[in-house]
N, C-alpha and C positions, 0 to 999 in steps of 0.2 A: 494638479496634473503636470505642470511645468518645473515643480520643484525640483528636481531632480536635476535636467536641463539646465533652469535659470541659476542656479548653486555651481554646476560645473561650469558654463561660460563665464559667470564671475570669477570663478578660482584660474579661468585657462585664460580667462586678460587681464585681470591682477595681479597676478606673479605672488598671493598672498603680500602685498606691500598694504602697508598700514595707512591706506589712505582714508579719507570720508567719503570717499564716492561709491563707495559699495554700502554704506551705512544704511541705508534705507532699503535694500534689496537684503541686508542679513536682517533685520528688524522683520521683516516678513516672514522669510524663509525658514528661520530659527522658530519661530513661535507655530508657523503651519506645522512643519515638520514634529515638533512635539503633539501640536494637535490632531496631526494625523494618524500619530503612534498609535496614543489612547485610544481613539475613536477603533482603529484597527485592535487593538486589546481589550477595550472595552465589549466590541463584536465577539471575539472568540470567546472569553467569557459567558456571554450571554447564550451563546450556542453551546459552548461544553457544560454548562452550571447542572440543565437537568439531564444529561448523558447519560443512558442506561444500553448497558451490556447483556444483550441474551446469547449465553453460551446454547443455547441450543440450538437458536435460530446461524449459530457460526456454524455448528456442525454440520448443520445438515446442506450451509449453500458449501460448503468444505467437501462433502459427498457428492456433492451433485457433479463439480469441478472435476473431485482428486481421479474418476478414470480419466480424463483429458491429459490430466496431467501427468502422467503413468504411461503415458503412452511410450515414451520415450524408454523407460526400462522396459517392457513387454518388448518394446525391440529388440531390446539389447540382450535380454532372456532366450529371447526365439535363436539369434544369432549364436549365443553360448549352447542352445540345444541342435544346432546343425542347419539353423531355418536359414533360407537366403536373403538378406539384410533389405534389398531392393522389391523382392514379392513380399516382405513382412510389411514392410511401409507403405508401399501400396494397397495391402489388405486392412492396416490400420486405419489410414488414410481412409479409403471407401465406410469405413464401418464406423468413424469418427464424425465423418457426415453426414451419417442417413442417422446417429442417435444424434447431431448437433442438429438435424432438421426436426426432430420429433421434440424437443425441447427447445427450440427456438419458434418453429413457425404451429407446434402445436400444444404448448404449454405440458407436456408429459416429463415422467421423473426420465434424468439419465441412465438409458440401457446402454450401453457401450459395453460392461463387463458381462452381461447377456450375450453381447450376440458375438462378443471375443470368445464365451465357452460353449458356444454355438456354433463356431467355424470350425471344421476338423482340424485345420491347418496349425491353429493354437493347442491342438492336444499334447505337445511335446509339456508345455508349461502351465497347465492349468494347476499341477499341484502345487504351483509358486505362485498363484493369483496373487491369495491371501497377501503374501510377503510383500507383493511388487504393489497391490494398493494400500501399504502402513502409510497411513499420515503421519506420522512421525516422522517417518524416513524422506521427505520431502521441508524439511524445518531445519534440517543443521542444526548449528549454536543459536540461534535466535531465543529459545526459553534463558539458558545463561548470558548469552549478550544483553537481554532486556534485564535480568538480575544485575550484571554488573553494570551498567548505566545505571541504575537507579540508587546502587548503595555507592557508585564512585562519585555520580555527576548532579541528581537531583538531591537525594536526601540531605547531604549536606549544606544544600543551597535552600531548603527548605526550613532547615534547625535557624537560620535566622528570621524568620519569619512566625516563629511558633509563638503562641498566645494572638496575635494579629488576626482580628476579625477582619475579612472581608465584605463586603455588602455583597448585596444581588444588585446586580445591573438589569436595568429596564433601557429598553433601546426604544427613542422616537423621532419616529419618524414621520 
């Protein structure tokens, strides 16, 4: 817990000068600090090893979100259809609530886009729902940024490691 600490006040009254009198404070430090690595990689391993991805189970907390998330164009929609910017947000606002208390304090799916094509006040934009809740259109480059990461920055750092079995880590505690 100190290493960190005890490593920088050695470095801020040694000046780095080549003495012995730190010899025993890096004898420690150096070896924890390796041991700490591991012990911290070791961990991640042991937790990422059986990681399993349900594309379904993303989708649907991705639905439950993406009206919340949309609210911000639905304004901006209302606004390009003549709506007043300030009773739009306040109407979002109120109807963002009462579905954030139905799904918060009573475990029910998110109606927010319910009771948006239930307010007359929304009927300039309803035939733009559709568009303004794309999940897509809320991701930018991220699909290509995670591609190119992966063929700039990992795969090549991974070609050295190819044939290299790893073990399974067992953590005891």
């Amino acid at each position: 817990m100190f290493l960190i600490n005890n490593t920088l006040h050695t470095a801020a009254t040694q000046w780095m000068e080549r003495t012995l009198d730190d010899s025993a404070n890096r004898r420690l430090v150096l070896a924890e600090a390796f041991l700490s690595a591991d012990s911290i990689l070791m961990t991640l391993q042991n937790i990422t090893e059986g990681l399993v991805v349900y594309p379904k189970v993303i989708t649907r907390h991705v639905l439950q979100e993406l009206p919340f998330m949309s609210t911000e164009n639905i304004i901006m929609a209302m606004v390009k259809a003549g709506g007043d910017r300030q009773v739009c947000h306040e109407k979002i606002r109120v109807l963002a609530q009462q579905a954030g208390a139905q799904v918060k304090q009573h475990g029910l799916d998110n109606d927010l886009v319910e009771r948006i094509m239930n307010d007359s006040y929304f009927t300039p934009i309803l035939s733009q729902l559709d568009d303004l809740l794309e999940p897509s259109t809320f991701i930018g480059r991220a699909p290509e940024q995670v591609d190119e990461f992966l063929e700039e920055e990992v795969y090549p750092l991974l070609k050295h490691y190819e044939g290299l079995e790893s073990g399974k880590v067992e953590l005891n505690i």
